[in-house]
KEGU-406914 format. One record per residue (C-alpha): residue number from 1; x, y, z. Coordinates in steps of 0.5 Angstrom, whole numbers, plus 2048, in hexadecimal, padded with zeros to 3 digits. Layout:
BEGIN
vexti:X:Y:Z
NUM:X:Y:Z
...
***
This chain:
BEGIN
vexti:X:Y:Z
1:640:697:785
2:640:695:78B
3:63B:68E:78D
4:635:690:791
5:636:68C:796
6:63C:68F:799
7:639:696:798
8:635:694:79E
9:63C:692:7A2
10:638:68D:7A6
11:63E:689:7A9
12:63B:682:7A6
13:63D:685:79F
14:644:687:7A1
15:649:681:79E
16:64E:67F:7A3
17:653:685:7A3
18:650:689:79F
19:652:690:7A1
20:650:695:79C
21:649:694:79E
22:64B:695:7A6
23:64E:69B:7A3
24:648:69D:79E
25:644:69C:7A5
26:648:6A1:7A9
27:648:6A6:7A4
28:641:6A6:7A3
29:640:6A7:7AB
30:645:6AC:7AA
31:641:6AF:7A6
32:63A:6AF:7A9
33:63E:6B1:7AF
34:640:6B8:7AC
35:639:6B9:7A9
36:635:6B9:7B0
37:63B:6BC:7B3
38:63B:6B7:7B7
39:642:6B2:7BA
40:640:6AB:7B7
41:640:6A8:7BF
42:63A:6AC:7C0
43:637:6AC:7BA
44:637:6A5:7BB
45:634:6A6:7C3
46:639:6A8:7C7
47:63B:6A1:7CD
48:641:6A4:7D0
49:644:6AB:7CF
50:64C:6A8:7D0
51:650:6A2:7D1
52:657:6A0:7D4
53:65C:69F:7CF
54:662:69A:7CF
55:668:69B:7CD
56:66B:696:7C8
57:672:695:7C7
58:677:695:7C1
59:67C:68E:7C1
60:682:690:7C5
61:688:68C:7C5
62:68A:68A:7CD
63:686:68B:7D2
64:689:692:7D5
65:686:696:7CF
66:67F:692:7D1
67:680:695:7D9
68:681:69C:7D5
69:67C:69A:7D1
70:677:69A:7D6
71:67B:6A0:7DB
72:679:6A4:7D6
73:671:6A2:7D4
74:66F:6A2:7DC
75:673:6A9:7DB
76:66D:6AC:7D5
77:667:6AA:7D9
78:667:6A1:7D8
79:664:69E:7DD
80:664:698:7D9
81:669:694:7D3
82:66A:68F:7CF
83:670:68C:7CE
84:672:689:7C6
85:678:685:7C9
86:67D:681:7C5
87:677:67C:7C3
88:67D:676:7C5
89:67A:673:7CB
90:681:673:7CF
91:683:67A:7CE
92:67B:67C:7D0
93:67B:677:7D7
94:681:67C:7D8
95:67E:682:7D7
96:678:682:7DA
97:67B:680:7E0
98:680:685:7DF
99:67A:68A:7DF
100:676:687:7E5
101:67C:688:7EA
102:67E:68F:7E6
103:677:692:7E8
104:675:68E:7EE
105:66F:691:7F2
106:66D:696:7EC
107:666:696:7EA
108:669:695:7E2
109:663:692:7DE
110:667:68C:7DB
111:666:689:7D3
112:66A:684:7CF
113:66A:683:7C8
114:66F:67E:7C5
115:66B:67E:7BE
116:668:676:7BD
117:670:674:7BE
118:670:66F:7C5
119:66E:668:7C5
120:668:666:7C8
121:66D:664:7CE
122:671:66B:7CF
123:66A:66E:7CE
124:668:66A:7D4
125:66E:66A:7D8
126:66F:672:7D7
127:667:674:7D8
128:668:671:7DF
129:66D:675:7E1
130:66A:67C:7DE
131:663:678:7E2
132:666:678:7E9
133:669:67F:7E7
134:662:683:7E6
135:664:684:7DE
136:65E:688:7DB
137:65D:683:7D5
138:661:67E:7D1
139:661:680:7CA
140:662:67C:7C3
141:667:676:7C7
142:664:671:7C1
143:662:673:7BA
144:65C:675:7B9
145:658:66F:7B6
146:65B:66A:7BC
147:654:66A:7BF
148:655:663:7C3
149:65B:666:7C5
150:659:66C:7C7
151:653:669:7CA
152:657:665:7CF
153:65C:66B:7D1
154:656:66F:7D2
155:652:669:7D7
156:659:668:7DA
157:65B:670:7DC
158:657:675:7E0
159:65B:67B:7DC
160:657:67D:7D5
161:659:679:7D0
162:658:67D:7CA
163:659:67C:7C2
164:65D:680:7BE
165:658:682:7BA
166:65C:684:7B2
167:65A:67E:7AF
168:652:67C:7B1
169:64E:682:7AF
170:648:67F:7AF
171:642:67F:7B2
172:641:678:7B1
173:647:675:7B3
174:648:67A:7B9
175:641:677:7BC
176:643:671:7BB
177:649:672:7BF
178:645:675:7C6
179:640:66F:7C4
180:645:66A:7C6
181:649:66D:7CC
182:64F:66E:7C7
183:650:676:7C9
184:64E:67A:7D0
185:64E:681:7CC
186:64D:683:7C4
187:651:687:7C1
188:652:68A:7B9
189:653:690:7B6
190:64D:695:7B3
191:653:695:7AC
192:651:68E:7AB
193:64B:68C:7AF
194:645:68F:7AA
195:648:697:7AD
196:641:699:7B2
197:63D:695:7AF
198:640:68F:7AF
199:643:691:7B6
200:63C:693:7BA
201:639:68B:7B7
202:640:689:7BA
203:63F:68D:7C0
204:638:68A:7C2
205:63A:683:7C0
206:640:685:7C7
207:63A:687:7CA
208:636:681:7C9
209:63B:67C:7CB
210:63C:681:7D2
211:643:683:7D0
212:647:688:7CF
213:64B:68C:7C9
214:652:68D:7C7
215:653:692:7C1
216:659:691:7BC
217:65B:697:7BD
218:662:697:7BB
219:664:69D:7B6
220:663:6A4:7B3
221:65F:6A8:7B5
222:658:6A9:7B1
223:659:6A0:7B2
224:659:6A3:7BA
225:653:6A8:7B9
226:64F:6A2:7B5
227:650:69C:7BA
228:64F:6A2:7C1
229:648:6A3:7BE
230:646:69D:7BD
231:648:69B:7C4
232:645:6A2:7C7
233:63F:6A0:7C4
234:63E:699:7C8
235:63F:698:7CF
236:643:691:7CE
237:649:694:7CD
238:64F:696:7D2
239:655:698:7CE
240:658:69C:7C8
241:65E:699:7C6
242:664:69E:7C4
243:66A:69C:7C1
244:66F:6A0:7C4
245:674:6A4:7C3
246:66E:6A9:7C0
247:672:6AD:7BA
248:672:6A8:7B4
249:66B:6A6:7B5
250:669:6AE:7B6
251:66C:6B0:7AF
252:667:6B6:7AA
253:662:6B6:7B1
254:661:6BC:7B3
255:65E:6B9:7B9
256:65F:6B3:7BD
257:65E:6AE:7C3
258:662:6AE:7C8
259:660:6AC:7CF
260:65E:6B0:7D6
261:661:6B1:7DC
262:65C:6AB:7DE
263:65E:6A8:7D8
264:658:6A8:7D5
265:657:6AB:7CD
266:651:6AE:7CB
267:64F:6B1:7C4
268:64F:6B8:7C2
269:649:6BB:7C1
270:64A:6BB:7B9
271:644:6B9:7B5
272:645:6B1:7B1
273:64B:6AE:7B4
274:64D:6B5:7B7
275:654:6B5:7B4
276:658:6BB:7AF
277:65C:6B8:7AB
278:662:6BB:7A8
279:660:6BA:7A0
280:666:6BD:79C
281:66A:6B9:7A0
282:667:6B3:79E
283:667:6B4:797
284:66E:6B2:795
285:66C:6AB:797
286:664:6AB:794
287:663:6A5:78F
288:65D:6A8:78C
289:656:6AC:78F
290:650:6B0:78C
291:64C:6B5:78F
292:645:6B3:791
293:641:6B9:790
***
């Protein structure tokens, strides 16, 4: 049996990490969604009804296939990017530099990722170049639990200075975090937070502080759907994070996400998370399942 207290999914209950009740979340929402006939965005009271999204890179061996890289999202309909560089400080100072004189003048929303892997010094040092450069915002420089240092990176940079998000799935740690000047914008995933319970307490606590929200949106496509709710239904989110390319993250859905001419994504208007999974795809690849009657 599953222990009362997480049947009420209340983020407070969620241990660290402790996915399969996001999940559990998710689905339940999913459900109710699918009963009312109603997009689980709306069911939850409709804030916004699309969001810019952002193309995240892949890792790319030189700084050649980062340009194509970027060529072609601004070719999709991105007008923002996030660029997952080779995570060495050297090799990064290269590339950003490189990317500024490739696409000089153009009106590109700029994001850097070294995910946790720069001293506090090369996160500084790379910041001020990115600052005076306009970039949208600095994510994951330290390691997530480096609140000194982010504190320090934040007071000492006017860019965003964001955390990754993966490891601090907690509502108190992330309060924690805006209370002490660690971070300018909060950021986890609805797979990881408490799913929409958790993720609209997470939400509001955002709100509190005066700041805004960056989804963890990075794969497939029912994740995708998941945190576009969530963002749709509070008005302190700006971006969905896509990975791209697209077609490994679209395997079995029938539909999918992608971005406007405008590079907006917008929700089908399918009840629940709205998306129409192809099931006899997915079956060579299920562990276990039951049917809920």
């Amino acid at each position: 049996d599953i222990p009362k207290t997480y049947l009420h999914m209340r983020s407070r209950y969620v241990p660290l990490n402790h996915v399969a009740t996001s999940l559990f979340d998710i689905a339940l929402h999913d459900g109710k969604g699918k009963t009312l006939g109603l997009p689980i965005y709306k069911m939850l009271g409709a804030a916004q009804e699309r969001v810019r999204a952002y193309a995240s890179s892949p890792l790319f061996g030189d700084d050649d296939a980062y340009v194509a890289y970027v060529r072609e999202a601004l070719e999709q309909g991105y007008t923002t990017i996030k660029i997952h560089p080779y995570c060495e400080f050297r090799d990064d100072m290269r590339l950003v530099k490189r990317l500024m004189r490739e696409f000089e003048g153009q009106d590109i929303g700029w994001i850097l990722d070294p995910d946790g892997n720069y001293s506090r010094d090369q996160a500084l040092r790379i910041g001020r170049v990115i600052d005076r450069s306009g970039w949208e915002f600095f994510e994951a420089p330290l390691p997530d639990s480096n609140l000194k240092g982010y504190g320090a990176l934040a007071n000492a940079l006017d860019i965003d200075v964001v955390y990754g998000g993966t490891t601090l799935p907690d509502m108190h740690l992330t309060e924690l975090g805006l209370l002490l000047g660690a971070w300018d914008r909060v950021r986890f995933e609805a797979g990881g937070i408490g799913g929409f319970t958790g993720g609209n307490e997470a939400m509001a606590i955002a709100r509190a502080h005066g700041v805004k929200c960056e989804l963890l949106s990075w794969g497939y496509t029912l994740s995708q759907a998941a945190n576009l709710h969530l963002m749709l239904a509070n008005s302190n989110c700006e971006y969905l994070e896509q990975a791209t390319p697209f077609e490994k993250y679209e395997f079995a859905a029938k539909t999918v996400l992608r971005p406007d001419a405008n590079g907006y994504v917008v929700p089908t208007d399918l009840p629940g998370l709205g998306i129409d999974m192809d099931w006899q795809a997915l079956e060579p690849f299920v562990y276990a399942s039951r049917i809920f009657e």
